[in-house]
ZAMARGU-4260 file (C-alpha; in steps of 0.2 Angstrom, whole numbers, plus 5000, padded with zeros to 4 digits):
<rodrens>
0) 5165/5196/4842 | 5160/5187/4826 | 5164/5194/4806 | 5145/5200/4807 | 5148/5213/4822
5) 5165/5218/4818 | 5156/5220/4798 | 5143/5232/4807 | 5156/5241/4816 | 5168/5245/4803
10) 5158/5249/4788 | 5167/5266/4788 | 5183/5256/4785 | 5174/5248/4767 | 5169/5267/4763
15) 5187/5272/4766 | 5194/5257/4753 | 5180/5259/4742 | 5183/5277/4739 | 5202/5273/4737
20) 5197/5261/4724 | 5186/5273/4715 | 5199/5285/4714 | 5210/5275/4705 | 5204/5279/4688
25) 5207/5262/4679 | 5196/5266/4662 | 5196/5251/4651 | 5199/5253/4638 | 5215/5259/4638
30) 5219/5252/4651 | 5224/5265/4665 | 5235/5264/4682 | 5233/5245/4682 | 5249/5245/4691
35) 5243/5256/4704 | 5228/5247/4708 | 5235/5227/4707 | 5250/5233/4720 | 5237/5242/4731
40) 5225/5224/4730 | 5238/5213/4734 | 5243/5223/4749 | 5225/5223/4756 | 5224/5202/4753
45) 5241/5200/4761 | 5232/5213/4776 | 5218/5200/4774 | 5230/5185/4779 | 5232/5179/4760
50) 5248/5174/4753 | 5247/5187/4736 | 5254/5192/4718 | 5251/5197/4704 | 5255/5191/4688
55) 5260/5202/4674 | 5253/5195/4655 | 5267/5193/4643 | 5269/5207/4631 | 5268/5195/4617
60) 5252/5189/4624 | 5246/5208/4625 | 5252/5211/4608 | 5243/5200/4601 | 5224/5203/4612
65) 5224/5222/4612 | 5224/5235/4599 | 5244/5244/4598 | 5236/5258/4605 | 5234/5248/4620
70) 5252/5240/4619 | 5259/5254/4631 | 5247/5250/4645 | 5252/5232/4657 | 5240/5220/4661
75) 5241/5213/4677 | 5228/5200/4687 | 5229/5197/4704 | 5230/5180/4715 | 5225/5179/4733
80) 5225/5162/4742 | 5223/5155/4759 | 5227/5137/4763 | 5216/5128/4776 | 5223/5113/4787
85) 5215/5098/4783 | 5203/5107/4769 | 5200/5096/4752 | 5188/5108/4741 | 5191/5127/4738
90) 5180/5142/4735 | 5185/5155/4722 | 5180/5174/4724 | 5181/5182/4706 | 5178/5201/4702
95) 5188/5214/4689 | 5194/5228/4694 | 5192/5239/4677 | 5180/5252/4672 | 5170/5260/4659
100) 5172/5275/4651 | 5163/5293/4658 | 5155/5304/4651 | 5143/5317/4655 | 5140/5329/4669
105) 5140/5321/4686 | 5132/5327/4703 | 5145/5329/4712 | 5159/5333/4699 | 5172/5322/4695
110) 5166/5304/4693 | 5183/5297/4703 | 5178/5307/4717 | 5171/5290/4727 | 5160/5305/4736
115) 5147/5298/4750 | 5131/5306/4751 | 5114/5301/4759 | 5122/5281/4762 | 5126/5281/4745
120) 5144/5279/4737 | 5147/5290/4718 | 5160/5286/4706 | 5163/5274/4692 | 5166/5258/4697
125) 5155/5259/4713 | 5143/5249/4709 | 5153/5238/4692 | 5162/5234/4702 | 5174/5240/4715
130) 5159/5238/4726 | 5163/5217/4728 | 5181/5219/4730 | 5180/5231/4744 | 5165/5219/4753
135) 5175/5206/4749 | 5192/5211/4756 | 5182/5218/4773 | 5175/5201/4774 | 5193/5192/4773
140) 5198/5206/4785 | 5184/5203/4798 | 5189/5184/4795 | 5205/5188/4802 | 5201/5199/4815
145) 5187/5189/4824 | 5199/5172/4823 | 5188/5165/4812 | 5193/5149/4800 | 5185/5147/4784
150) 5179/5129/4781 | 5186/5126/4764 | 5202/5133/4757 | 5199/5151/4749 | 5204/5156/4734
155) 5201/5176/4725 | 5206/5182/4709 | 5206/5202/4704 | 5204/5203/4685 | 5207/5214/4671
160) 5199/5219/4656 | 5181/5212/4660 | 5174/5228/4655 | 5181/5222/4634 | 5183/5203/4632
165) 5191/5196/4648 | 5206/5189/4636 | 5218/5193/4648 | 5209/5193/4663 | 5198/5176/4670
170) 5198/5171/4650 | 5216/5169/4654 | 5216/5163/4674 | 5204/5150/4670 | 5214/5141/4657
175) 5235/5146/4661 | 5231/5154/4678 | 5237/5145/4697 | 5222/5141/4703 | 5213/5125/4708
180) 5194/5129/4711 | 5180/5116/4716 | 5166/5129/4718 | 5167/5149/4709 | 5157/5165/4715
185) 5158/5179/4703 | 5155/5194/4712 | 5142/5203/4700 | 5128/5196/4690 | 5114/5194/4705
190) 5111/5207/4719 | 5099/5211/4730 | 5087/5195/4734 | 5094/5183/4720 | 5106/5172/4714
195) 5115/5173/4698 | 5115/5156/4692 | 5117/5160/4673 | 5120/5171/4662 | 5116/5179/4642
200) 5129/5178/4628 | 5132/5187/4614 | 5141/5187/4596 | 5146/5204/4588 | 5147/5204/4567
205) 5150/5217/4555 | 5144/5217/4539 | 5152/5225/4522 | 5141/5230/4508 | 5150/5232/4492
210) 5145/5241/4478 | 5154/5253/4462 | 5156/5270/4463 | 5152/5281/4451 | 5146/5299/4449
215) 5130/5307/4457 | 5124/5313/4440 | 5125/5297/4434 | 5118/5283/4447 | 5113/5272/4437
220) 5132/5269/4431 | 5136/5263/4450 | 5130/5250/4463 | 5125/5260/4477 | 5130/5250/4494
225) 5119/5262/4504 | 5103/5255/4495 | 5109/5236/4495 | 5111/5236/4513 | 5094/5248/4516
230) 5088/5230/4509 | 5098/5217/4516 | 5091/5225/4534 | 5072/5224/4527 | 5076/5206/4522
235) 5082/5201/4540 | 5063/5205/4547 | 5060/5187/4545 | 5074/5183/4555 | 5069/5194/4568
240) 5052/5188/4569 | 5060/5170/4572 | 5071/5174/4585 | 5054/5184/4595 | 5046/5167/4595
245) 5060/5157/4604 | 5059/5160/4624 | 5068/5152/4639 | 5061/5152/4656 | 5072/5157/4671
250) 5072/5150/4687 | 5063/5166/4695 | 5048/5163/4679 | 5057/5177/4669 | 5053/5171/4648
255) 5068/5178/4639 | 5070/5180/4621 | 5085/5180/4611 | 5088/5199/4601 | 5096/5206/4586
260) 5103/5226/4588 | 5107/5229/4568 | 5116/5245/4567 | 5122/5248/4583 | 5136/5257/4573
265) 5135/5260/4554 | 5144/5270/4540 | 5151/5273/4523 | 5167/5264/4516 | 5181/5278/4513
270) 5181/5293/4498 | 5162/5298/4503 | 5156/5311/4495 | 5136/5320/4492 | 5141/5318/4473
275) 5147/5301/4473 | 5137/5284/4471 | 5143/5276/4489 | 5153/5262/4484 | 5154/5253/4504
280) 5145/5254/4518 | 5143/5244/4534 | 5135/5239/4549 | 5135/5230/4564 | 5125/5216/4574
285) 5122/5214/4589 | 5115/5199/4593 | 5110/5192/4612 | 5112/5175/4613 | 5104/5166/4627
290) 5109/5156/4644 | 5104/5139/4634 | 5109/5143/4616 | 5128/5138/4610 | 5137/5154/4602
295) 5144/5143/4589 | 5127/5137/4583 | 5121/5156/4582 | 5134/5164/4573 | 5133/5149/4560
300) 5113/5150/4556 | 5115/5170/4556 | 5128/5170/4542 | 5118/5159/4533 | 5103/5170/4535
305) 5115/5185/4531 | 5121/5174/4513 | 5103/5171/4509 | 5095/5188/4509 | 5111/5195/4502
310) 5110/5180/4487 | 5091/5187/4486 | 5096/5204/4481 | 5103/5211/4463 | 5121/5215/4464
315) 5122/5214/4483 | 5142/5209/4489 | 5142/5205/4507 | 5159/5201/4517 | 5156/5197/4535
320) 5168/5200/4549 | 5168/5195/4567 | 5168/5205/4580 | 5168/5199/4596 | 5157/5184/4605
325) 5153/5181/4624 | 5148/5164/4628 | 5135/5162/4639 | 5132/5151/4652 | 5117/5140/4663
330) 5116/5129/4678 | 5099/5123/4686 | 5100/5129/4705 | 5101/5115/4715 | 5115/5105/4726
335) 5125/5111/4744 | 5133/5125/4736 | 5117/5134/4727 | 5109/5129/4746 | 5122/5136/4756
340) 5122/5154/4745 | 5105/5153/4748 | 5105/5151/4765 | 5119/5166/4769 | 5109/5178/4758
345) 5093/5174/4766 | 5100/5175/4786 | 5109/5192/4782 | 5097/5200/4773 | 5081/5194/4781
350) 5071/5188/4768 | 5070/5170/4755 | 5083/5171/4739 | 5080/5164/4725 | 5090/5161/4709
355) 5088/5171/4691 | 5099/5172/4673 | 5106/5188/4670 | 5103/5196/4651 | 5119/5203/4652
360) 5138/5193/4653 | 5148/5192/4665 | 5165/5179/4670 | 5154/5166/4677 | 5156/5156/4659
365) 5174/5154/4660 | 5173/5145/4678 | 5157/5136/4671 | 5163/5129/4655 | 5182/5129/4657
370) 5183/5123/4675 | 5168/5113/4674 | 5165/5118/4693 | 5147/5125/4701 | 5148/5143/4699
375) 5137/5158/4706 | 5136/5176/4703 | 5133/5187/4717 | 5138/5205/4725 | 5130/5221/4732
380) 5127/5229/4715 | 5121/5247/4713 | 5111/5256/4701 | 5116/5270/4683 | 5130/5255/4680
385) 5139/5262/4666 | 5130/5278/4667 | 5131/5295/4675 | 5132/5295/4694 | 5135/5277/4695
390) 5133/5274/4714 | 5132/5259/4728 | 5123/5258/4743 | 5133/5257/4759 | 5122/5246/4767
395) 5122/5234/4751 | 5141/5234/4752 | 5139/5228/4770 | 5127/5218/4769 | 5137/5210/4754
400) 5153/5207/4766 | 5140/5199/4779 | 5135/5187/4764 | 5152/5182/4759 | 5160/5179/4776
405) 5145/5169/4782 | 5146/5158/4764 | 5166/5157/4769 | 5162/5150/4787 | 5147/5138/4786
410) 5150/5130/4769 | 5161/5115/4767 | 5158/5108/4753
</rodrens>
């Protein structure tokens, strides 16, 4: 028997783990029953025929990454390797293990259920993406079971806190983390027919409008912030037309364009009142940074832009704070290992792959730029990611395992 038949002949058994994933409610943030889930992983890699651990961050580390309502909740990522006699090069397998929050009424209840319905799997996480780690442990499994010997040494890594800033999760790994990777697969990013090979950023500012507060009856004694940010906003149209006329094709002939979100959150500074001139308020951007463009380079020209339009208004005081920033990342598709993902997708599921950029962020950056190393992203996906009755197709999940044992035993780099 070959990992391909046993794959089609135990798809019950990545169901079964997939719905014990699910269950384990690991909501990010806080942070939840990460202990629970990193012992239950290392057990299925050791199952797998890994040597395993986990490695618990440092509370000083945490301390200093996470809000102190977080402080109470360990982080913990998990290292799975298998050696190979006389292998030079290793593969990495990368996925996180944390989830969204839910919210909502779901179809069949409680959205931890892991309930399977119609070749469909529900819960959070299903398809972002406890999906990949299941397919991905099944295809070690059937590795194992079918005697079969990967041709380069294999490396997998179960992260946390993806779903916030990856700080102490493959941020982490890939800069103070054991592993020693020549080619990454980030198990999300493309699904379906296509190959991740790149990936959007983003930078995150908040902006603080100051005025003087003064009584309702008497405006014109005050600065109102409210009005001075109404037209900072109106002044960043130009801006925004700008960014509309940038465009970077993707390998699949997708033209992207960068974006600015203004607002996504906004509000009033403390000691609001219906009588009083309002003497802050504040708002947030959200700017999309594309696969070719450098976070650096596009926070700088959007505080500039931020200054100028603030320096062109009457008594408008701006502070600017940052946020958060994603970096993105982009590599053209070509050499052995884009060819040989190619070439496993294609044979499994039937049909030519090709390559795309994903406009959202994934982990694929931090291999890419830290380790320098080709990187892909690729898993079964699913569809209402982040959303009510977030589910993933059984035969994707299989399908995916198919993918990654056949990547496993024909590539050797």
């Amino acid at each position: 028997m070959n990992p391909t038949e046993y794959l089609s002949q135990h798809s019950q058994d990545l169901v079964d783990l997939l719905r014990d994933l699910v269950v384990c409610d690991t909501t990010n943030p806080p942070g939840r029953h990460y202990d629970e889930i990193t012992q239950r992983l290392v057990g299925e890699l050791q199952g797998a025929g890994l040597t395993a651990r986990r490695i618990k961050m440092p509370k000083a580390l945490q301390r200093a990454a996470l809000p102190e309502a977080q402080w109470d909740y360990p982080r913990y990522n998990v290292i799975g390797q298998r050696k190979v006699r006389g292998a030079k090069k290793t593969i990495h397998f990368n996925a996180h293990y944390d989830v969204v929050p839910v919210s909502g009424q779901w179809r069949h209840g409680d959205p931890f259920s892991g309930t399977e319905d119609r070749g469909w799997i529900y819960g959070r996480g299903t398809a972002d993406m406890k999906g990949s780690i299941a397919a991905l442990v099944l295809a070690l499994r059937a590795l194992k079971a079918t005697g079969q010997t990967p041709l380069m040494n294999v490396e997998v890594s179960f992260t946390a806190d993806e779903e916030t800033d990856s700080v102490l999760g493959t941020d982490w790994l890939t800069a103070s983390g054991p592993i020693n990777p020549d080619y990454a697969v980030v198990l999300e990013g493309g699904e379906g027919d296509h190959i991740c090979c790149g990936h959007n950023g983003l930078t995150w500012l908040e902006v603080v409008v100051s005025g003087q507060a003064a009584h309702g009856s008497q405006p014109d004694q005050g600065v109102n912030a409210l009005e001075k940010m109404a037209a900072l906003l109106l002044g960043l149209e130009p801006y925004k037309k700008r960014l509309a006329e940038s465009s970077f094709t993707s390998p699949e002939g997708v033209v992207m364009h960068p974006t600015v979100n203004l607002g996504g959150v906004f509000e009033q500074g403390p000691g609001g009142k219906i009588n009083t001139v309002p003497a802050e308020a504040r708002f947030t951007i959200d700017r999309r940074v594309l696969a070719t463009e450098k976070v650096a380079v596009v926070e700088r020209e959007l505080r500039a832009e931020l200054k100028r339009v603030a320096a062109s208004i009457p008594g408008c005081r701006i502070k600017i704070n940052k946020i958060s920033e994603n970096h993105p990342c982009f590599s053209e598709p070509e050499g052995p290992f884009c060819e040989a993902m190619a070439q496993s997708l294609a044979k499994v599921r039937r049909r030519p792959a090709g390559f795309r950029v994903s406009n959202g962020f994934n982990d694929m950056n931090f291999f890419v730029t830290r380790k320098k190393i080709p990187t892909l992203g690729w898993g079964p996906g699913g569809v209402e990611c982040h959303a009510i009755d977030e589910r993933a197709r059984v035969k994707d999940l299989v399908d995916a395992a198919k993918v990654y044992a056949e990547l496993i035993t024909t590539f050797a780099g």
